[in-house]
N, C-alpha and C positions, 0 to 999 in steps of 0.2 A: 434120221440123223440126230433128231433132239433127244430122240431116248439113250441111243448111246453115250450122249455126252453126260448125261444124269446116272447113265448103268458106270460109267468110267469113274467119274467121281464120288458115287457111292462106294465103289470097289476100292479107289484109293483111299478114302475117309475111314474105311472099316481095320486098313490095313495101316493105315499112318496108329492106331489105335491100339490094336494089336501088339504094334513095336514099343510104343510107349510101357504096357501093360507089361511086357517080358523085360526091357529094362527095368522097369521101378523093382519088382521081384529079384532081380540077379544084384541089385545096387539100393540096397533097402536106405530108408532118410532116417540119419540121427543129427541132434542137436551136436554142436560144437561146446565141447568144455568149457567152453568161457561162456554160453549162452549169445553168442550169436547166431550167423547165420545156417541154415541146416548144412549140414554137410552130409553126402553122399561117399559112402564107404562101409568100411567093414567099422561096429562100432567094437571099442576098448572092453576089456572085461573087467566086472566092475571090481570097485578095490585097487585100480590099476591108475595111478594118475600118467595123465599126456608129457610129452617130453616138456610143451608149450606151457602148460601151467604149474608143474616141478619148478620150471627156468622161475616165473616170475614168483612163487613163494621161496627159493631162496634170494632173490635180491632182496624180499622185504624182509625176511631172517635177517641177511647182510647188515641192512641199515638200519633194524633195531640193535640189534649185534654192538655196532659202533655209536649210534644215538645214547645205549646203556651204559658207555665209559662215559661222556659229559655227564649223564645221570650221578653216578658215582661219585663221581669227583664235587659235584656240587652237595653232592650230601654228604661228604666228609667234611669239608669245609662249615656246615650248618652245623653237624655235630660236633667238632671240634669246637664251636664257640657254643654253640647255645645247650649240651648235655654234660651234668653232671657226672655220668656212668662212664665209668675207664671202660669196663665192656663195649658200653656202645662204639666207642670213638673209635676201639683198636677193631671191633667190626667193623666201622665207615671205613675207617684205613686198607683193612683186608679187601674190601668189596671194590676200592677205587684200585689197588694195586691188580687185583684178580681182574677186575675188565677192563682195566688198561692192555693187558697181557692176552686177554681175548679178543681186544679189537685190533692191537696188533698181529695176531694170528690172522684175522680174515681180512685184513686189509689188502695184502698180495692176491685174495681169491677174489677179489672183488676186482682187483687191476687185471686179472685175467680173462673176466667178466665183459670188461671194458666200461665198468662205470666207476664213479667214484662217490661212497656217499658219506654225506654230511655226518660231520661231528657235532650232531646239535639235540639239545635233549628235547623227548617229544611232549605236546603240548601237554597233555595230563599230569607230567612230570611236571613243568612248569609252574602248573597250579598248586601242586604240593610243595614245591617250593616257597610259594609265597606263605602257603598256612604255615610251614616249619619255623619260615622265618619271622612270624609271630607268637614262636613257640619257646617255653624254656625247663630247665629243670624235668621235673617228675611229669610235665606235661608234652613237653615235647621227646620227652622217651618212650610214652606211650604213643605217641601220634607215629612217630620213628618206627619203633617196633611191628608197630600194626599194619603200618602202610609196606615196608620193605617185605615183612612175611606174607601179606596178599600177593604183593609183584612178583615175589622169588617165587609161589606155586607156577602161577602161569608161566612162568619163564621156563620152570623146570620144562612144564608140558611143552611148549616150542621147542626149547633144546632135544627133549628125547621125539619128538616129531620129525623134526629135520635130521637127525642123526638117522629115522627111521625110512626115511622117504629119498632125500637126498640119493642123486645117481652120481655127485660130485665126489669123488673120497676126500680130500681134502677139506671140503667144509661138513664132511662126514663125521672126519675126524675131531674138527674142531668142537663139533656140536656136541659130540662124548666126551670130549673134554670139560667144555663148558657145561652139562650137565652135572657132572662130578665136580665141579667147583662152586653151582650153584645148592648141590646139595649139602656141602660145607657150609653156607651159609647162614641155611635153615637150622643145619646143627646148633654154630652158633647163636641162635636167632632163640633157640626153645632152650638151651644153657641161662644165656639171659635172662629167660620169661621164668625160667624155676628158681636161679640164684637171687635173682632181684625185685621180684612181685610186681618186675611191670606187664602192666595189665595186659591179657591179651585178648580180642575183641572174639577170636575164631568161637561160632558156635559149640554149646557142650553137645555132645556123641549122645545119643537117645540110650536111656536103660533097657 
């Protein structure tokens, strides 16, 4: 009687085992895009971002998006008082007019979204702020120019990111808009740097 109960339970052990070993194969274990917990499924192919991590790179698109109109705007104001250069100023002007006009564009996709974000510029901003506004003249054109022309590359790259990625057409659309208005910028930005000899920090190109 004792052996059968060790023969039964062996037979069931071997076979609870079995089932385990054909599941894991048909239901293979990947990580979760966000790096939590494993997830069991077919995994994404790669190149291919999740609906879930799309969603949340363009909310942060969004709220940089609308964070860069206070940006703007505050450093039209710094440039109007503190730079000598008509260029610059009617560039500050252009760059607050142009992202006023693109945070207005995404502010309806962001209510459709269902969140609402802040009109506040972000703290790196902030701190350029404070240096600007210890700036004047020939030095604060150079401090102006160099910092706007670092920001506007990475911006570019965001904008044609999100224009590339984005499943939303309408912040698709905005994103190619905003591209092309940021690349006017740079235009103006290198018009500047040749008409005016202010300085510009960008490495020279290797011989």
């Amino acid at each position: 009687m004792r052996t059968n109960w060790k023969s039964s339970l062996s037979t069931l052990l071997f076979s609870t085992i079995a089932m385990v070993a054909a599941d894991a194969q048909s239901h293979p274990m990947t990580s979760t895009s966000l790096g939590g917990a494993p997830d069991y499924g077919t995994p994404q192919p790669r190149g291919v971002d999740s609906a879930e991590v799309q969603a949340i790179r363009d909310r942060e698109f969004i709220k940089k998006t609308v964070a860069a109109n206070a940006t703007a705007a505050t450093l039209q104001a710094l440039a109007e008082k503190n730079s000598q250069n008509e260029q610059i100023k009617q560039l500050a002007r252009k760059m607050a007019e142009d992202h006023l006009r693109l945070a207005n564009q995404i502010q309806p996709i962001a209510q459709q979204l269902g969140f609402a974000p802040k009109a506040d510029p972000e703290h790196k901003d902030k701190k350029l702020f404070s240096k600007l506004g210890g700036l004047s003249g020939t030095q604060f054109d150079d401090e102006f120019i160099n910092s706007v022309m670092k920001e506007h590359h990475q911006v570019l790259k965001d904008f044609n990111q999100e224009a590339a990625k984005t499943q939303n057409v309408a912040l698709r659309d905005a994103a190619k808009d905003g591209a092309t208005i940021i690349s006017q910028h740079l235009e103006m930005l290198e018009t500047i740097i040749k008409n005016h000899g202010v300085k510009d920090s960008k490495p020279e190109k290797a011989s």
